[in-house]
LUMVOVEX-828904 format. One line per field, with one value per residue (C-alpha): residue number from 1; x, y, z. Coordinates in steps of 0.02 Angstrom, whole numbers, plus 50000, padded with zeros to 5 digits. Layout:
num	NUM; ... $
east	X; ... $
north	Y; ... $
up	Z; ... $
END
This chain:
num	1; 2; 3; 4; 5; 6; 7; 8; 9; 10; 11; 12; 13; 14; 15; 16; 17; 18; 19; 20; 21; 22; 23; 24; 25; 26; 27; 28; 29; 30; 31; 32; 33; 34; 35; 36; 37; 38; 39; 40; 41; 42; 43; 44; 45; 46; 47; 48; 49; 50; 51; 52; 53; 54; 55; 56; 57; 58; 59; 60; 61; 62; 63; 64; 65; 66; 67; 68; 69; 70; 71; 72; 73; 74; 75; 76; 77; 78; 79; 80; 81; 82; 83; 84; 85; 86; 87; 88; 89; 90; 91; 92; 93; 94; 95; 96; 97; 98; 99; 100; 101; 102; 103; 104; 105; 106; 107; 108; 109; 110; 111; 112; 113; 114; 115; 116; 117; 118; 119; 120; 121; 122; 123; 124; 125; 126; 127; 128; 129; 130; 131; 132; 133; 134; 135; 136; 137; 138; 139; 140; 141; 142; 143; 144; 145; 146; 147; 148; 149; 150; 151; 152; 153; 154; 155; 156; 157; 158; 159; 160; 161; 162; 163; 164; 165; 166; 167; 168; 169; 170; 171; 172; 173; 174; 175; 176; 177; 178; 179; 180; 181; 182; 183; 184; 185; 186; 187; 188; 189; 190; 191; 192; 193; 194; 195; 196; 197; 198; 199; 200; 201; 202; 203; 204; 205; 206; 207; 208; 209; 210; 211; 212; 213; 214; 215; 216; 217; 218; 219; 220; 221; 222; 223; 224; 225; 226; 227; 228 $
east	57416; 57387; 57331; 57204; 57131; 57129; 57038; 56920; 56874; 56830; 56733; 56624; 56615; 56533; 56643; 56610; 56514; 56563; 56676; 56715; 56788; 56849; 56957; 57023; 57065; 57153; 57245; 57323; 57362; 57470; 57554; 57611; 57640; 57774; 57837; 57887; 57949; 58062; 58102; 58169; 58269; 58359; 58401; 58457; 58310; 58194; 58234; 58095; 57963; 58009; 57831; 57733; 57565; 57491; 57284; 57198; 57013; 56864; 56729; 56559; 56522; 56488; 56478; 56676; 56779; 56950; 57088; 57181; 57340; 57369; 57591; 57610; 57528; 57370; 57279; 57055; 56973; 56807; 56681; 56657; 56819; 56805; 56707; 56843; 56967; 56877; 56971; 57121; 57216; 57147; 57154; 57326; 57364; 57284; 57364; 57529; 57509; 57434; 57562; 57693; 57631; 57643; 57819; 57894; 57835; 57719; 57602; 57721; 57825; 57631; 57610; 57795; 57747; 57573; 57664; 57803; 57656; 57564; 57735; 57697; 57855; 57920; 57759; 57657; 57678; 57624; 57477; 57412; 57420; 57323; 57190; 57163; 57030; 57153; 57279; 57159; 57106; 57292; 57324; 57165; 57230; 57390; 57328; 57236; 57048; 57021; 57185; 57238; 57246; 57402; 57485; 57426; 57597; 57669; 57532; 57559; 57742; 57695; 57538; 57677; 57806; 57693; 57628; 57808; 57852; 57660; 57730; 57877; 57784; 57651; 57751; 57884; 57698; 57652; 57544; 57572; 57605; 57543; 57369; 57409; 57387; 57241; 57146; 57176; 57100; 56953; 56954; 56967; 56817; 56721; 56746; 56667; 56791; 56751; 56928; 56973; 57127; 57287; 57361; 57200; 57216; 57295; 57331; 57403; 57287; 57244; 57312; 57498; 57450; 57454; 57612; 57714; 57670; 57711; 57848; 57891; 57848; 58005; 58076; 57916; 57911; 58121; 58034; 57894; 57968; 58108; 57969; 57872 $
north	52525; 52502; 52291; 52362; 52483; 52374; 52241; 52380; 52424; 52252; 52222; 52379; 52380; 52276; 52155; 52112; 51946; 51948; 51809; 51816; 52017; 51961; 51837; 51959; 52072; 51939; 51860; 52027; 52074; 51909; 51946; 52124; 52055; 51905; 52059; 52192; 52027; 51998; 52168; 52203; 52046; 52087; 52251; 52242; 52312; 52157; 52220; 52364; 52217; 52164; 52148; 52137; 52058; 52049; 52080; 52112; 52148; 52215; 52332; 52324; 52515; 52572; 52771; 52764; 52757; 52740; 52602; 52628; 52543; 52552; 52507; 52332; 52289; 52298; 52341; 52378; 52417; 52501; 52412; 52577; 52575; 52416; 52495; 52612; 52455; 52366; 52212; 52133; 52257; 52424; 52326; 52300; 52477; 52520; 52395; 52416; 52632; 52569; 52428; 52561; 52693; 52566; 52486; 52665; 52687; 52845; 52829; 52821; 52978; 53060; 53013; 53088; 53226; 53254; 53231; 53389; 53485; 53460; 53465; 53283; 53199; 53127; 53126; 53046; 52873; 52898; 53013; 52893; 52736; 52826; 52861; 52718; 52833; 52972; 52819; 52747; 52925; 52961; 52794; 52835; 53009; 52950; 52835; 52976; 52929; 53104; 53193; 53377; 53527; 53549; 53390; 53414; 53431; 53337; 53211; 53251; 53199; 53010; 52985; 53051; 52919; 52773; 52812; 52759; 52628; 52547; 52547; 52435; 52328; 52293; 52282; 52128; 52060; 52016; 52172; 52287; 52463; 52549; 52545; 52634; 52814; 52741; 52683; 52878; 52935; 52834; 52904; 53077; 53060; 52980; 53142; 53240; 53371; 53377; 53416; 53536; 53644; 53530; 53661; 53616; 53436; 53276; 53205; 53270; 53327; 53191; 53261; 53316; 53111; 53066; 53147; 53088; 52918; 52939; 52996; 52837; 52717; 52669; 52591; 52505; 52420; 52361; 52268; 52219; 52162; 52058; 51954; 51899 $
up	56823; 56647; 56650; 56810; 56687; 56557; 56648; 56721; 56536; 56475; 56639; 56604; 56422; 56302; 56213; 56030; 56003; 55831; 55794; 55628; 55689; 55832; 55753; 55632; 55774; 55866; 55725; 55648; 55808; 55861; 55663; 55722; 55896; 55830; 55679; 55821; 55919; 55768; 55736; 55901; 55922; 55764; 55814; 56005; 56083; 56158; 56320; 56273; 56285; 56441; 56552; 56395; 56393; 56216; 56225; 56070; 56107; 56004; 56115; 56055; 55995; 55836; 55835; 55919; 55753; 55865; 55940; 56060; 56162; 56351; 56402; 56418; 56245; 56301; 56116; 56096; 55938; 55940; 55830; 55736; 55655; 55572; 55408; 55377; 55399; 55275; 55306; 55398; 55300; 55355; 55528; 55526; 55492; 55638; 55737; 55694; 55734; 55891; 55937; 55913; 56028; 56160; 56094; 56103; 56279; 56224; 56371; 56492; 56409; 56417; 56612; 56663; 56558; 56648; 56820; 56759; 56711; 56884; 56975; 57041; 56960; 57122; 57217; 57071; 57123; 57287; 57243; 57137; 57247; 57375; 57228; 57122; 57020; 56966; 56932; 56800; 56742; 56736; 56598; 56510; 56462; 56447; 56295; 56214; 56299; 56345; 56305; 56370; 56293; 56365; 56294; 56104; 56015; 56123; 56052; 55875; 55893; 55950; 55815; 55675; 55760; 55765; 55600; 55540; 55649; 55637; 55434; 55483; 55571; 55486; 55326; 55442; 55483; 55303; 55273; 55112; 55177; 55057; 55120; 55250; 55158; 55064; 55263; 55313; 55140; 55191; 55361; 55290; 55181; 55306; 55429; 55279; 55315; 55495; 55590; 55714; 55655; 55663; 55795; 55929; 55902; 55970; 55801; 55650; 55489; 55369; 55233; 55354; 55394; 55223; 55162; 55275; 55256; 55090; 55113; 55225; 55107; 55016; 55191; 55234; 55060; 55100; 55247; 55156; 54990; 55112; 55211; 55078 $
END
């Protein structure tokens, strides 16, 4: 489900004919791809990447400041983002948050939840192979393109996991992690204030953001400080 709405997104959107971006997507993507590769060897878990297929794309649209992953490891950056990236730096913050919603299986955690909440748990598989179109919508929202009401703390409890994890991994991949709290101080200032109270929102505050990657710093830096 998610590679056939993956696929459907590149075939309707436009790409990025950027190279010199698109290269920078790619390449800090394949460094936090062969990072969480490492990490998870060393710690018993490459099992969890079984049926991974590592895309790194960049879609062609500048007013979309967001990134997203699908499961599989299936990653797109909008074109918009990149100014508040900067540079392969802000990029691989990004990355590595988005590489670790789909590492943790957050989307798929999302979709049982959505089939609980529409009591479709052991009829979900067969509603949605009979309807390919609530299938994709099903990934989409799953992977925060168009996320529920319903499923907003539930959301804030994967963006504050993969803030963490996306530290360790881009911090294994080469990348200082203390940029991280300095990209979301960018990305505060460049909402000019403009958030919807934490409680009615997918993702946390910047400034709850912030403090807790702070606060998850001093492990990062053990990774970091150990693969240089």
């Amino acid at each position: 489900m998610s590679a056939e709405a993956y696929q459907q997104v590149k075939d309707s959107l436009p790409m990025s004919n950027n190279a010199a971006q698109v290269a920078m997507i790619k390449d800090v993507g394949n460094k936090i791809q062969t990072a969480v590769e490492k990490y998870m060897n060393e710690n018993g878990y490459e099992g969890l990447l079984d049926g991974f297929a590592w895309e790194f794309n960049l879609i062609d649209n500048d007013t979309l400041v967001n990134a997203w992953a699908m499961p599989g490891g299936k990653v797109a950056f909008y074109t918009g983002i990149l100014p508040i990236c900067q540079n392969d730096l802000g990029v691989a913050v990004v990355m590595g948050h988005e590489v670790a919603h789909a590492v943790a299986k957050h989307g798929q955690e999302r979709m049982n939840q959505a089939y609980l909440q529409s009591g479709l748990l052991s009829l979900g598989a067969l509603a949605l192979g009979q309807d390919p179109t609530a299938s994709q919508r099903l990934v989409f929202e799953a992977v925060g393109i168009g996320a529920n009401l319903k499923m907003l703390q539930f959301s804030r409890k994967h963006e504050s996991e993969a803030d963490e994890l996306g530290l360790t991994f881009m911090a294994i991949a080469g990348f200082d992690p203390r940029e991280a709290p300095v990209f979301w101080e960018r990305m505060s200032a460049g909402s000019g204030g403009n958030q919807p109270p934490e409680f009615m929102s997918t993702h946390p505050s910047h400034e709850t953001r912030i403090s807790r990657l702070n606060a998850a710093l001093p492990k990062a830096l053990e990774y970091y400080e150990g693969n240089k």
